[in-house]
Residue frames as a rotation matrix with the C-alpha (Angstrom) as fourth column:
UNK 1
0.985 0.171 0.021 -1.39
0.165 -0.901 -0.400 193.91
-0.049 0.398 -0.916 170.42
UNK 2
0.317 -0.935 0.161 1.79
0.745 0.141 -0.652 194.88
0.587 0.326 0.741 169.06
UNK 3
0.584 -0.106 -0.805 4.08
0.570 -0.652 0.499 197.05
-0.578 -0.750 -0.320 170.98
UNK 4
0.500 -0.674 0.544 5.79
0.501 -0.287 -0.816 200.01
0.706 0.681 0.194 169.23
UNK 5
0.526 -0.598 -0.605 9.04
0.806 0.124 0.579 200.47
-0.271 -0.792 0.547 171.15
UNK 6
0.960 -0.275 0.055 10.56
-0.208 -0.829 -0.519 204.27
0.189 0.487 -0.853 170.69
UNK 7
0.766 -0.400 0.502 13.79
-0.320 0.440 0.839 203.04
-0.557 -0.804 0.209 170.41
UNK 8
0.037 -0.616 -0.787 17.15
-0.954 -0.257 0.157 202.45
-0.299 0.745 -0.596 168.04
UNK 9
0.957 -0.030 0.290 17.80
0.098 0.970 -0.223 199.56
-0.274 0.242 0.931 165.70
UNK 10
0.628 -0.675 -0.387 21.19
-0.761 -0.637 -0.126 198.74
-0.162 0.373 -0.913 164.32
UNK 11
-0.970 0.074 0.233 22.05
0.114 -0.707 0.698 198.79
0.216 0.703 0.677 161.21
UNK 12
-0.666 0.623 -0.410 18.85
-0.399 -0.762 -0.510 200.87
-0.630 -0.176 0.756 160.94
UNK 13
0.093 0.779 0.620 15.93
0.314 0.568 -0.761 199.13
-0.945 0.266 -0.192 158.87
UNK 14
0.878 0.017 -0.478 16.67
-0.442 -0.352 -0.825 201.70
-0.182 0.936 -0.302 155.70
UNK 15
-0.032 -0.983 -0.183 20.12
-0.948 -0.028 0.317 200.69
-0.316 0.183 -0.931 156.20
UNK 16
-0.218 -0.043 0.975 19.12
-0.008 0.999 0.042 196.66
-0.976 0.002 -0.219 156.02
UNK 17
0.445 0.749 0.490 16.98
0.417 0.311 -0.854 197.36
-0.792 0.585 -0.174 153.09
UNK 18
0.672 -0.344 -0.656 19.61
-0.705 -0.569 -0.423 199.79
-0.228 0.747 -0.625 150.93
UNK 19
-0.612 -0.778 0.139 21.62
-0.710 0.619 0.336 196.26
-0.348 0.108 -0.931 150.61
UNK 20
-0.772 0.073 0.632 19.18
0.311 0.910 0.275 193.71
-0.555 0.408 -0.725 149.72
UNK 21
0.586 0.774 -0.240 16.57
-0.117 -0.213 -0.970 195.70
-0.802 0.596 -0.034 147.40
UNK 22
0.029 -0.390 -0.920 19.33
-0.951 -0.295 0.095 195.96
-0.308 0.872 -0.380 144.37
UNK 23
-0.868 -0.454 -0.199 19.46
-0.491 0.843 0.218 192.36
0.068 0.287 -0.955 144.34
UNK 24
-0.229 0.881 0.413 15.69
0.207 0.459 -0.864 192.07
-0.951 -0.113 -0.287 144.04
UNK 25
-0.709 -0.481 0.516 14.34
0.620 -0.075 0.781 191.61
-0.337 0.873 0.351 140.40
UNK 26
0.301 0.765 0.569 11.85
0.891 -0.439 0.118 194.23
0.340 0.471 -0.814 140.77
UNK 27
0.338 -0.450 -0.826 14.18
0.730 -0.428 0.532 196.50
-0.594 -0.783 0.184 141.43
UNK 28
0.787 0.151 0.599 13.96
0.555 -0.598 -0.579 199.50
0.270 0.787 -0.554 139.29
UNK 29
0.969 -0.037 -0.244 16.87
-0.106 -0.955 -0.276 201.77
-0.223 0.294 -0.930 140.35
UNK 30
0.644 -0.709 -0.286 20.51
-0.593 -0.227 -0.772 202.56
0.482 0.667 -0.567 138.75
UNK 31
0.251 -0.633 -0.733 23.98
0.332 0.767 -0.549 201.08
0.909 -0.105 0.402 139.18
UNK 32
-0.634 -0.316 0.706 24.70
-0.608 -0.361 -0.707 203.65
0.478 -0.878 0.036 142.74
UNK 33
-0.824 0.103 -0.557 23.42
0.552 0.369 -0.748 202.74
0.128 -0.924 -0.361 145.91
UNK 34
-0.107 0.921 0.375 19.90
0.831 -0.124 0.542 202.99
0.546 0.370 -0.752 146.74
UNK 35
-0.928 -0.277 0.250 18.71
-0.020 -0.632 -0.775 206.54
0.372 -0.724 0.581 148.52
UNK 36
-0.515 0.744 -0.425 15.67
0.700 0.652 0.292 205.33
0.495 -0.147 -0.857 150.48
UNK 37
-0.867 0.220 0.446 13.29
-0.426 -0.792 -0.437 207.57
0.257 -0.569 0.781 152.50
UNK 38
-0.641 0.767 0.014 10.70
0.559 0.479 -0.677 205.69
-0.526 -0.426 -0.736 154.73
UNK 39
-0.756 0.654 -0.024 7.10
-0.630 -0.717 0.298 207.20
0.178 0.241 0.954 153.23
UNK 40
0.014 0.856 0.517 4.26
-0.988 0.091 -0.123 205.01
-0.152 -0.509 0.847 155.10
UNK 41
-0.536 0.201 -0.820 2.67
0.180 0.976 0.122 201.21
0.825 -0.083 -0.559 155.43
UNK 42
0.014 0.850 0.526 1.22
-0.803 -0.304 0.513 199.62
0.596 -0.429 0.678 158.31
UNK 43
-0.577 -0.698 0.424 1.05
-0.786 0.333 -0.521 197.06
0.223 -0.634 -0.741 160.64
UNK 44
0.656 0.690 -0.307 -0.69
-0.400 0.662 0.634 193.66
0.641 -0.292 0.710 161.85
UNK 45
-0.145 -0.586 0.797 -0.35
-0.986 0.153 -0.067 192.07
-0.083 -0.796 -0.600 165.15
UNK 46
-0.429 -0.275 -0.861 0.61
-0.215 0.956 -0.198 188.47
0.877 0.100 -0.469 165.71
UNK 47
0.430 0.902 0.050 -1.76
-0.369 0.125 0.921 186.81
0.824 -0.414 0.387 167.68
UNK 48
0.717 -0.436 -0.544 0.87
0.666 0.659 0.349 185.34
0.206 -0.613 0.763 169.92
UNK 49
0.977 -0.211 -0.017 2.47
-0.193 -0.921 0.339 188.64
-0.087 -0.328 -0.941 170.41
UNK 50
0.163 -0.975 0.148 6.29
0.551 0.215 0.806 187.06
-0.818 -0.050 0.573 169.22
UNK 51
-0.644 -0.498 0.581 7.22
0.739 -0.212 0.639 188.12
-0.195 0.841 0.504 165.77
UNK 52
0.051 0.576 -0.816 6.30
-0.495 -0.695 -0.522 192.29
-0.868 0.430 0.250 164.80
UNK 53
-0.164 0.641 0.750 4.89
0.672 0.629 -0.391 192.54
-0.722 0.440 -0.534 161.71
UNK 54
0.008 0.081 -0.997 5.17
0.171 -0.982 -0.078 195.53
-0.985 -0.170 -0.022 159.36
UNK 55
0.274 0.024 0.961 4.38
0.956 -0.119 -0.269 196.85
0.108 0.993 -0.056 155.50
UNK 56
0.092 -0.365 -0.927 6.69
0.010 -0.930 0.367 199.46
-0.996 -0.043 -0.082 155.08
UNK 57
0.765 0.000 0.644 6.58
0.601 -0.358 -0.714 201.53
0.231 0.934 -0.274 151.89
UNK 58
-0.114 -0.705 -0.700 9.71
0.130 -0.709 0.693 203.34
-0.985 -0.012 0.173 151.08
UNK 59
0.978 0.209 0.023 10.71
0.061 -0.177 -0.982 205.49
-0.201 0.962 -0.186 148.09
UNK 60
0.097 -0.994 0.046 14.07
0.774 0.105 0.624 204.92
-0.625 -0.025 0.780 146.74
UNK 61
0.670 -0.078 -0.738 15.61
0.064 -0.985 0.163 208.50
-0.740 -0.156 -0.655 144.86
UNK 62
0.185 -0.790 0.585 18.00
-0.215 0.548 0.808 206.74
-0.959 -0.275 -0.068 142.83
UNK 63
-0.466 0.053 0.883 17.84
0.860 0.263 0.438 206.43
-0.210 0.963 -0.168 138.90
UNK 64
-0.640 0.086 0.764 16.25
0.608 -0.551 0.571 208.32
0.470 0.830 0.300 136.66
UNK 65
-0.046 0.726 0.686 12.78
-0.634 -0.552 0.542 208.96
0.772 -0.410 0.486 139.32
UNK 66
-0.529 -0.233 0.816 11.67
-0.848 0.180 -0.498 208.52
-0.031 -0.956 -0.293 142.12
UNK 67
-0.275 0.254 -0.927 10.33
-0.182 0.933 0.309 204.55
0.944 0.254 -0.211 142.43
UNK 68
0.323 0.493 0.808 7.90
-0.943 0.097 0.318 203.02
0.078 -0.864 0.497 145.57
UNK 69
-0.459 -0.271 -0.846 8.47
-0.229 0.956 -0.182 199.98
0.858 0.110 -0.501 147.27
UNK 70
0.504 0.501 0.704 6.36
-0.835 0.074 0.545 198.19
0.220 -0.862 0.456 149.49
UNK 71
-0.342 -0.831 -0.440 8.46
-0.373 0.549 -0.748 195.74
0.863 -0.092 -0.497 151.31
UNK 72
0.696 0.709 0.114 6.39
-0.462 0.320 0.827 192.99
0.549 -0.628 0.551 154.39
UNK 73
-0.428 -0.825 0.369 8.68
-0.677 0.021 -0.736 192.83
0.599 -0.565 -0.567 157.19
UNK 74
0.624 0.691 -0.365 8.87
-0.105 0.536 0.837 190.85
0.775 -0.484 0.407 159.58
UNK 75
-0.153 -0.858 0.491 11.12
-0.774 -0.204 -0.599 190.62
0.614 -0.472 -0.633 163.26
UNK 76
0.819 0.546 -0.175 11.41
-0.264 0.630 0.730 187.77
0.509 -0.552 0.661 165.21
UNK 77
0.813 -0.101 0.573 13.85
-0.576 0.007 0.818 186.70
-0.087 -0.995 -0.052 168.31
UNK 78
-0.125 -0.616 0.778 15.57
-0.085 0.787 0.610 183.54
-0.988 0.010 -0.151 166.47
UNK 79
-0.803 -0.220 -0.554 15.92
-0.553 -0.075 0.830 182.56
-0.224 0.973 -0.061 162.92
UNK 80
0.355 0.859 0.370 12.96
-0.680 0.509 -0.529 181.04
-0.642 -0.064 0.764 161.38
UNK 81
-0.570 -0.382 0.727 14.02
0.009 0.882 0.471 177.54
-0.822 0.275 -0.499 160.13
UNK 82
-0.115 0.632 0.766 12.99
0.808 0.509 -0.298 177.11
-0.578 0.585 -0.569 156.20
UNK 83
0.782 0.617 0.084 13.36
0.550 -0.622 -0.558 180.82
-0.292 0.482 -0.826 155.34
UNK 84
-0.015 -0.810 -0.586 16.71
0.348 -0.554 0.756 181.62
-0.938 -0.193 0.290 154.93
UNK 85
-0.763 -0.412 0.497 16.48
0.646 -0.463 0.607 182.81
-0.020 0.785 0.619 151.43
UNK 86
0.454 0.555 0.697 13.92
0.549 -0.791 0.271 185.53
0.701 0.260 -0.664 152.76
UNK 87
0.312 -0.625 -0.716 16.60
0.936 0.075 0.343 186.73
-0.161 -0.777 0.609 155.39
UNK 88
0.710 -0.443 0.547 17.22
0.086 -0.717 -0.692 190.28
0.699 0.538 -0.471 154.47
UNK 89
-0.261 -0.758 0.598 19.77
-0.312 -0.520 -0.795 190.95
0.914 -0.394 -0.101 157.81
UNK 90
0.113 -0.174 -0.978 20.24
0.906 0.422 0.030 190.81
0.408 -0.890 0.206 161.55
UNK 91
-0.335 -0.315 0.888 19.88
0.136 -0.949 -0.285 194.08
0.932 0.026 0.361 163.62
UNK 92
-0.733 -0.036 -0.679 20.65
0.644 0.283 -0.711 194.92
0.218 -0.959 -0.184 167.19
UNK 93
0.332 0.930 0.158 17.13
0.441 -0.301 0.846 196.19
0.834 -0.211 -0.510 168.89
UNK 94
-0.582 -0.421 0.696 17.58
-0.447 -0.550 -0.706 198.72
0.679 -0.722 0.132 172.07
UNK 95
-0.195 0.453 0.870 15.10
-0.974 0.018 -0.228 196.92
-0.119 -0.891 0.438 173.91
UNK 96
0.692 0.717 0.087 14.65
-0.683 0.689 -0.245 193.58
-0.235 0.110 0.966 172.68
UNK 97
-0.152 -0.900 0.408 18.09
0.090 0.398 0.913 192.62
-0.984 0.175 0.021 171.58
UNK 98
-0.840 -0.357 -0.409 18.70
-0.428 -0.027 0.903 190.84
-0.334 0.934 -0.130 167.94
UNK 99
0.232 0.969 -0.081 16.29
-0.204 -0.033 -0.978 190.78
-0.951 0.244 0.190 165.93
UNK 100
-0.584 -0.536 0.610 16.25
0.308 0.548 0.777 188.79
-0.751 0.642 -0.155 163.04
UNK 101
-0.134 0.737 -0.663 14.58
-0.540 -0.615 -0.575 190.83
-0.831 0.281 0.480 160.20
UNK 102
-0.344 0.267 0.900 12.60
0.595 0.804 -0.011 188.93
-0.727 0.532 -0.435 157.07
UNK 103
-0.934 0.188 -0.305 11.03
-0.348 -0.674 0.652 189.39
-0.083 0.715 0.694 153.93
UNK 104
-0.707 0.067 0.704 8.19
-0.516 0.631 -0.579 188.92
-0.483 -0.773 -0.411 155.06
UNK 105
0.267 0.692 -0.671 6.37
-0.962 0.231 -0.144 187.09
0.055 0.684 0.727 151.98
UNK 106
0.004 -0.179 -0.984 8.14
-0.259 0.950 -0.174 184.02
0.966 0.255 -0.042 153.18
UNK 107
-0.962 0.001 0.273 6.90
-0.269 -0.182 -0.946 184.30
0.049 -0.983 0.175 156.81
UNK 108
-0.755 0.523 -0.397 4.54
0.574 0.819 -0.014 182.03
0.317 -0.238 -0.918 157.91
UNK 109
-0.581 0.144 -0.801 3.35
0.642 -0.524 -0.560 184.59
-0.500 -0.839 0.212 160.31
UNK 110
-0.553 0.314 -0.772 3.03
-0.322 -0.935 -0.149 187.72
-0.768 0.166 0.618 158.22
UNK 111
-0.927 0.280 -0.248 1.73
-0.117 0.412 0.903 185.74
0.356 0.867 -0.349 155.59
UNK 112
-0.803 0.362 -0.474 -1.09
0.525 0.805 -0.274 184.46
0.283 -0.469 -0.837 157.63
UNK 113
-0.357 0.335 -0.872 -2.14
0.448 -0.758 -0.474 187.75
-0.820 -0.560 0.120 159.02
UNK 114
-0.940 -0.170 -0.296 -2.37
-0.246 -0.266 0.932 188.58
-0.237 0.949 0.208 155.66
UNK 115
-0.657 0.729 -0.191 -4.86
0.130 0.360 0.924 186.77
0.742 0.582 -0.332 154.47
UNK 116
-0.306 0.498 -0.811 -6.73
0.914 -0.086 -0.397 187.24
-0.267 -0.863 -0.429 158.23
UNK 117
-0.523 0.213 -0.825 -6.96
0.203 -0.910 -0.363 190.77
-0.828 -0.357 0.433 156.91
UNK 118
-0.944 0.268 -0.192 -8.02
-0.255 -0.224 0.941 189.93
0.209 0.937 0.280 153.44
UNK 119
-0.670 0.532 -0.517 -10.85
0.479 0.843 0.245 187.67
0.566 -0.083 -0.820 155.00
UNK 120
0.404 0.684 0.607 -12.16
-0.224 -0.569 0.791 190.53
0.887 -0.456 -0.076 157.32
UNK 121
0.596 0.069 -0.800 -10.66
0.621 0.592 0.514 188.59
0.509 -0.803 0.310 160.82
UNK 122
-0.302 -0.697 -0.650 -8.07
0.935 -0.349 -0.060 191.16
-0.185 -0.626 0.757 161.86
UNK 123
0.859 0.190 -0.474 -7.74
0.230 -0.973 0.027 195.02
-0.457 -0.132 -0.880 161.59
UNK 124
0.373 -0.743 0.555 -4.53
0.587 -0.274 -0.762 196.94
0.718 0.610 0.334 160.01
UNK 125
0.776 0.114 -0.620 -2.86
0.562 -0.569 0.600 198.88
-0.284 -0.814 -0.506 162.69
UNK 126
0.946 -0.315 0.072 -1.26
-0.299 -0.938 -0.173 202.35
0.122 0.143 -0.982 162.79
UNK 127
0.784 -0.505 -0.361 2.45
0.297 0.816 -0.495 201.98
0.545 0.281 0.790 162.08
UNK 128
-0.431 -0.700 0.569 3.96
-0.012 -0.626 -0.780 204.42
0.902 -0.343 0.261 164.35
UNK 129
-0.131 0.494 0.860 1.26
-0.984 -0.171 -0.052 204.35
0.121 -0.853 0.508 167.67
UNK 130
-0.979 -0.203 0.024 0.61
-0.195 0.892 -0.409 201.19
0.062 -0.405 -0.912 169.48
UNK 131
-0.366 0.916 0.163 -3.59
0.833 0.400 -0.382 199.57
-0.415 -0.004 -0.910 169.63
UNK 132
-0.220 0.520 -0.825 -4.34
-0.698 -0.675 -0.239 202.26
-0.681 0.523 0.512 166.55
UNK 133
0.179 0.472 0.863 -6.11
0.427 0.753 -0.501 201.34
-0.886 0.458 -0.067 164.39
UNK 134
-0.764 -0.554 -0.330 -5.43
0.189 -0.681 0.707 202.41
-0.616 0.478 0.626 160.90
UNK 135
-0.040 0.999 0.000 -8.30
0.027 0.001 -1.000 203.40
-0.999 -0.040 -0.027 159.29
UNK 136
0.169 -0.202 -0.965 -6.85
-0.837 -0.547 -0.032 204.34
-0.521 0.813 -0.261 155.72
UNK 137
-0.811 -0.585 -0.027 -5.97
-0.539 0.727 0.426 200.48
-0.229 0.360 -0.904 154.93
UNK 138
0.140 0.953 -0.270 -9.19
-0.990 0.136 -0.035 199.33
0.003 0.272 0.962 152.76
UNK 139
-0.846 -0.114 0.521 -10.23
-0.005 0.978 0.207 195.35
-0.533 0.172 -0.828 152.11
UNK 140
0.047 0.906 -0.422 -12.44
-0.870 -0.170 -0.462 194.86
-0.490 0.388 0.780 148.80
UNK 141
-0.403 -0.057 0.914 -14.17
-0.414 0.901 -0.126 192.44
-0.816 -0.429 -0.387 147.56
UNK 142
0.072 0.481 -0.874 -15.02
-0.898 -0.351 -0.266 191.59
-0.435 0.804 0.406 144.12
UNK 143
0.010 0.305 -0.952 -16.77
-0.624 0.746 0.233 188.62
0.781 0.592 0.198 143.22
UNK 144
0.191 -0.435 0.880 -16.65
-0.952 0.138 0.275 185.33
-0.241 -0.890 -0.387 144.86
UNK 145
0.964 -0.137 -0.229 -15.32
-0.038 0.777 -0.628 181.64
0.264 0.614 0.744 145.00
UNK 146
-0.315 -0.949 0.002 -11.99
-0.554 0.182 -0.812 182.09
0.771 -0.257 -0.583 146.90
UNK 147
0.231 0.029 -0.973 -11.38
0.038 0.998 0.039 179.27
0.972 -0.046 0.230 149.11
UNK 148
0.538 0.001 0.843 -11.60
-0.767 -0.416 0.489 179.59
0.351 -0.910 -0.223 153.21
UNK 149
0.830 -0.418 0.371 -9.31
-0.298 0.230 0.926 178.92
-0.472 -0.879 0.066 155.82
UNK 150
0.888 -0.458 -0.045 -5.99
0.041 0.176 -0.983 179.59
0.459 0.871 0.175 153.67
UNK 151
0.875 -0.472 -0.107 -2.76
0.066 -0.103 0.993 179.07
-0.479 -0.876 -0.059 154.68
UNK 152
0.886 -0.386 0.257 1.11
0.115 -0.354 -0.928 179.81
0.449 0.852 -0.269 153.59
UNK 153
0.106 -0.027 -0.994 3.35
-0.986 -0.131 -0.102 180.38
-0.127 0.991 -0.041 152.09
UNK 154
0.806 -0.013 0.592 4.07
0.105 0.987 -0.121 178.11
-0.583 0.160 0.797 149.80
UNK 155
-0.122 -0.610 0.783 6.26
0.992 -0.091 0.084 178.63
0.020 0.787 0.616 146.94
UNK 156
0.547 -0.032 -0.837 7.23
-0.264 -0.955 -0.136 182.65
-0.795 0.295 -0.530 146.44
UNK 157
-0.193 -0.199 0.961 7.97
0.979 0.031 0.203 183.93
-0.070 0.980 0.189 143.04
UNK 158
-0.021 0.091 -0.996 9.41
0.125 -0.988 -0.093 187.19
-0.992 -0.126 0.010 142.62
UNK 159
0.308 0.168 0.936 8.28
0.950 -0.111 -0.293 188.84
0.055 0.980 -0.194 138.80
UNK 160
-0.498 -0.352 0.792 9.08
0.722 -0.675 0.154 192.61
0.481 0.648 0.590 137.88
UNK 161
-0.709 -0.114 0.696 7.37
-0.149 -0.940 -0.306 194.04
0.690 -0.321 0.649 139.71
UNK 162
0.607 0.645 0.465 5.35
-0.719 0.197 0.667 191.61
0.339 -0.739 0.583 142.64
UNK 163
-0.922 -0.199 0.331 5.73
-0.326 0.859 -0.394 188.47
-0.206 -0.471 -0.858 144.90
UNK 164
-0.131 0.784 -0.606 3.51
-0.764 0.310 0.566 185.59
0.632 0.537 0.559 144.04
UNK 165
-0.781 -0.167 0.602 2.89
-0.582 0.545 -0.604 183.53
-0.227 -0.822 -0.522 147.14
UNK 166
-0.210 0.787 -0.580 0.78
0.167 0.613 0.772 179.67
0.963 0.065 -0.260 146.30
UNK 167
-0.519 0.426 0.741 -1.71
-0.855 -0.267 -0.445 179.79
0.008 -0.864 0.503 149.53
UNK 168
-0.749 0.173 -0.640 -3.56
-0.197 0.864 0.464 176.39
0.633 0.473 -0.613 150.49
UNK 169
-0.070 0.356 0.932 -5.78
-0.513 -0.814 0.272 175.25
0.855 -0.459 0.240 152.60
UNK 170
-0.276 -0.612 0.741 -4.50
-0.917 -0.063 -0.394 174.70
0.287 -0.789 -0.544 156.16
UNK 171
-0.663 -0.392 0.638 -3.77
-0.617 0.769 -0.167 171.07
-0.425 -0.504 -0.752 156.91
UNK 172
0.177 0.663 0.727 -6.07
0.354 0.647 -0.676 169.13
-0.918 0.377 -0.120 154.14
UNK 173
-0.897 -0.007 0.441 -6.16
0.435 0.149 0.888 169.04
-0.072 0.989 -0.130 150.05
UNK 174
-0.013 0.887 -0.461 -8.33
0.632 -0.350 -0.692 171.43
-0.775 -0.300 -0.556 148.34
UNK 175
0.508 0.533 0.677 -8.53
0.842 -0.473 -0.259 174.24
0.183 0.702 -0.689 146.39
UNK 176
-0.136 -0.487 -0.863 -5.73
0.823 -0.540 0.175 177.23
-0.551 -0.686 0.474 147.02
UNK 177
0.959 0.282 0.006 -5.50
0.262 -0.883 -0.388 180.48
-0.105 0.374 -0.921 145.69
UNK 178
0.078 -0.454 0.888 -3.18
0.789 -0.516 -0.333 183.25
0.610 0.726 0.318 144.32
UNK 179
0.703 0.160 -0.693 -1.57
0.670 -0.476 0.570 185.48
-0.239 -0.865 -0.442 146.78
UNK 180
0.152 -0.571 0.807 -0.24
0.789 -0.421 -0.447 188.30
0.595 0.705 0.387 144.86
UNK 181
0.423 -0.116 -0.899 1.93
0.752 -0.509 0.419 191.17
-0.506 -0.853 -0.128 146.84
UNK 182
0.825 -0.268 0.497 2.81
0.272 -0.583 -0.765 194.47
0.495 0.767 -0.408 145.01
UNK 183
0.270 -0.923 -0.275 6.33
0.930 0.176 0.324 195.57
-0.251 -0.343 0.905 145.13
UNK 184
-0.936 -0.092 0.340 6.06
0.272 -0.802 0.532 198.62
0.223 0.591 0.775 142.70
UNK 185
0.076 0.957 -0.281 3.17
0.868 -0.202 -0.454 200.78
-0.491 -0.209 -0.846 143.89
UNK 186
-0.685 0.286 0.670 1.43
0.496 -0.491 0.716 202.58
0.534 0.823 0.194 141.52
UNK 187
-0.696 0.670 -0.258 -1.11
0.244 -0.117 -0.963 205.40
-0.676 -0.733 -0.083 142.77
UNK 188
-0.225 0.811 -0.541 -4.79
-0.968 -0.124 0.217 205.21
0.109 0.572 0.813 141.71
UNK 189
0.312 0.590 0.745 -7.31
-0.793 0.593 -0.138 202.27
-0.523 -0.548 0.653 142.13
UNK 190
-0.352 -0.409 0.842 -7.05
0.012 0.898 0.440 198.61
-0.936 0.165 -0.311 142.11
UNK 191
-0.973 -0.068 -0.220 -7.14
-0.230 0.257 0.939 197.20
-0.007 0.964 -0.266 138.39
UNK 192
-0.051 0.893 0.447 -11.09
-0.784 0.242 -0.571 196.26
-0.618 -0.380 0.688 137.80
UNK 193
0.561 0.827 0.040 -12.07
-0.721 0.512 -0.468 193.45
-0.407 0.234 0.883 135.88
UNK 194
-0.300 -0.952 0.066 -9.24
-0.890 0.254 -0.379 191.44
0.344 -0.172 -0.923 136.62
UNK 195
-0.134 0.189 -0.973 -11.69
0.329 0.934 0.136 188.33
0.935 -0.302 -0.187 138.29
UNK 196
0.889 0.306 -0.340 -12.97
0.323 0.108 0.940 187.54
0.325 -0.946 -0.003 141.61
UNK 197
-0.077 -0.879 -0.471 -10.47
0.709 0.284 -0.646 188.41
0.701 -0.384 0.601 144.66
UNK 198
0.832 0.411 -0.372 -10.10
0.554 -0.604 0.573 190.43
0.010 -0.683 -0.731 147.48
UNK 199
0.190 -0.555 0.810 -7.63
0.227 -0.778 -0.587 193.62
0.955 0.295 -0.022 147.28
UNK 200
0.710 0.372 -0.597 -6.06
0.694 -0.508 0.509 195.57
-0.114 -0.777 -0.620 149.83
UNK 201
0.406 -0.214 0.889 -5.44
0.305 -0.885 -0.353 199.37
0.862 0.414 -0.293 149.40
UNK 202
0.510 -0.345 -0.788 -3.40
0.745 -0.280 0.605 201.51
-0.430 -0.896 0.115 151.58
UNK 203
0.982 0.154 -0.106 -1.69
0.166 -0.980 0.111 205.01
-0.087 -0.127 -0.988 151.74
UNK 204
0.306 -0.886 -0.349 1.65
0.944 0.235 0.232 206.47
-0.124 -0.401 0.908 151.36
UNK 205
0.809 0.047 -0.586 3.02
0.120 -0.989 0.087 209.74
-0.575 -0.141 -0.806 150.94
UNK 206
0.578 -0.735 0.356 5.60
0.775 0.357 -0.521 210.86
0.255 0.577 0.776 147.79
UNK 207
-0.453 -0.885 0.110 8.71
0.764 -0.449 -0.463 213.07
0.459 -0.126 0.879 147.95
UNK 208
-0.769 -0.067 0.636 7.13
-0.021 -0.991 -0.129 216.27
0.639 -0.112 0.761 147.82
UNK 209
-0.947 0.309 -0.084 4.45
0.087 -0.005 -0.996 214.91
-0.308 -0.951 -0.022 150.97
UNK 210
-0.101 0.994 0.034 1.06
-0.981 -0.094 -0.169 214.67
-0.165 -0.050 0.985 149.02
UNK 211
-0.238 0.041 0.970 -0.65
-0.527 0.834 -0.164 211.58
-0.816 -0.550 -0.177 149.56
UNK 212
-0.364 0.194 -0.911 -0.62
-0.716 0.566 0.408 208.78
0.595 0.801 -0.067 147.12
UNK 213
-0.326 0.112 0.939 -2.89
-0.797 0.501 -0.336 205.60
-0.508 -0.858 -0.074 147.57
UNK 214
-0.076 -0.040 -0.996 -3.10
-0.974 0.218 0.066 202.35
0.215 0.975 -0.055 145.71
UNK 215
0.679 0.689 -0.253 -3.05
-0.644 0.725 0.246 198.79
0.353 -0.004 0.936 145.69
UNK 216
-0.275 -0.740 0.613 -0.60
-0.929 0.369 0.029 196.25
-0.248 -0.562 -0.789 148.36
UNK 217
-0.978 -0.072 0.196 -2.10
-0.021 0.968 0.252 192.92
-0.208 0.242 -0.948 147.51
UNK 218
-0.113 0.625 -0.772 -4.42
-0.953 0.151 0.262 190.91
0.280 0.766 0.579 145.67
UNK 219
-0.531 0.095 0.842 -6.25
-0.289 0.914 -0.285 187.30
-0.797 -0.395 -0.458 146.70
UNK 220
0.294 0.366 -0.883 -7.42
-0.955 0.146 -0.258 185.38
0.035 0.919 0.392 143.81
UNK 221
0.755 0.153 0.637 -8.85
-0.195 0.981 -0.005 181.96
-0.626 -0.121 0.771 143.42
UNK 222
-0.580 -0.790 0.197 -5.51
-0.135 0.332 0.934 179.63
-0.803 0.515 -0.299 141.46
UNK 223
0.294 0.402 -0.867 -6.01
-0.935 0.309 -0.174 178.81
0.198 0.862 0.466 137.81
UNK 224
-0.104 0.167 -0.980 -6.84
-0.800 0.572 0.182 175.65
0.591 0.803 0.074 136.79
């Protein structure tokens, strides 16, 4: 179970992320500096209890409107070897020291947990309370034919407005899938007749505090 420590970071997580979102290409706002404002996500724990885990949704203020971003963190102790071009920063923890902070679509880890949550094996937990569940973070299924016991990443590919992560399965030749992560959230249900895949919905909240809820990722068997 993850532990949520009440406790400073520093630079501050908005502060990591108002540097490396403009230089993402699904970055939608102007030529200033982003103005971010945390507005919800969730959490999954790492079975081995090393590296937090977190989908934070912020809304940046910036350009023309406001614009969502869901952004999969990740924090771990030491650099992870093989990911340095998901590296968003370094930031001193009050209780834990440095903490090396990811995107975390190129994390082994969060990546995994992922798909543990698309599959039914884990829970979503409450991003602000320690052993909550969250109860608002859906997993649907529609259709079937996706391949079991996936693993990741593989290749990420950022597009306009997702991450595309290849998924395989773990230690053998097979059949992988299509591990699509929204970046732009959009509220109102998942897309339908789109193919087999499992979805997963979750909650955020916009400027003016009424709740918006929509679609964070997408599992779907590969083509061809």
């Amino acid at each position: 179970m993850a532990v949520i420590h009440r406790t400073t970071m520093s630079p501050g997580k908005l502060e990591l992320l108002a540097a490396w979102l403009p230089r993402r290409p699904w970055y939608r706002g102007g030529a200033g500096a982003p103005q971010l404002a945390k507005a919800g996500g969730f959490r999954l724990d790492d079975p081995e209890g090393e590296v937090g885990i977190e989908f934070m949704v912020v809304t940046d203020a910036a350009g023309d409107g406001p614009v969502t971003y869901l952004v999969p963190l990740t924090y771990r102790g030491a650099p992870l070897e093989g990911a340095e071009d998901g590296l968003i920063g370094t930031s001193e923890h009050g209780v834990l020291g440095r903490r090396w902070v990811y995107d975390g679509t190129h994390d082994v880890v969060l990546v995994e947990q992922l798909l543990a949550l698309l599959a039914g094996r884990t829970t979503a937990q409450d991003q602000n309370e320690s052993g909550v569940p969250d109860p608002a973070v859906e997993v649907r299924t529609e259709g079937a034919g996706l391949p079991q016991d996936l693993s990741g990443p593989g290749t990420v590919t950022d597009t306009a407005d997702a991450s595309l992560v290849t998924v395989g399965p773990a230690g053998r030749e097979g059949p992988g899938a299509a591990l699509t992560v929204c970046r732009v959230l959009h509220d109102g249900p998942a897309p339908a007749g789109d193919g087999p895949g499992r979805r997963v919905l979750a909650g955020w909240s916009a400027p003016d505090g009424a709740p918006r809820h929509g679609l964070f990722a997408r599992l779907a068997p590969s083509e061809g």
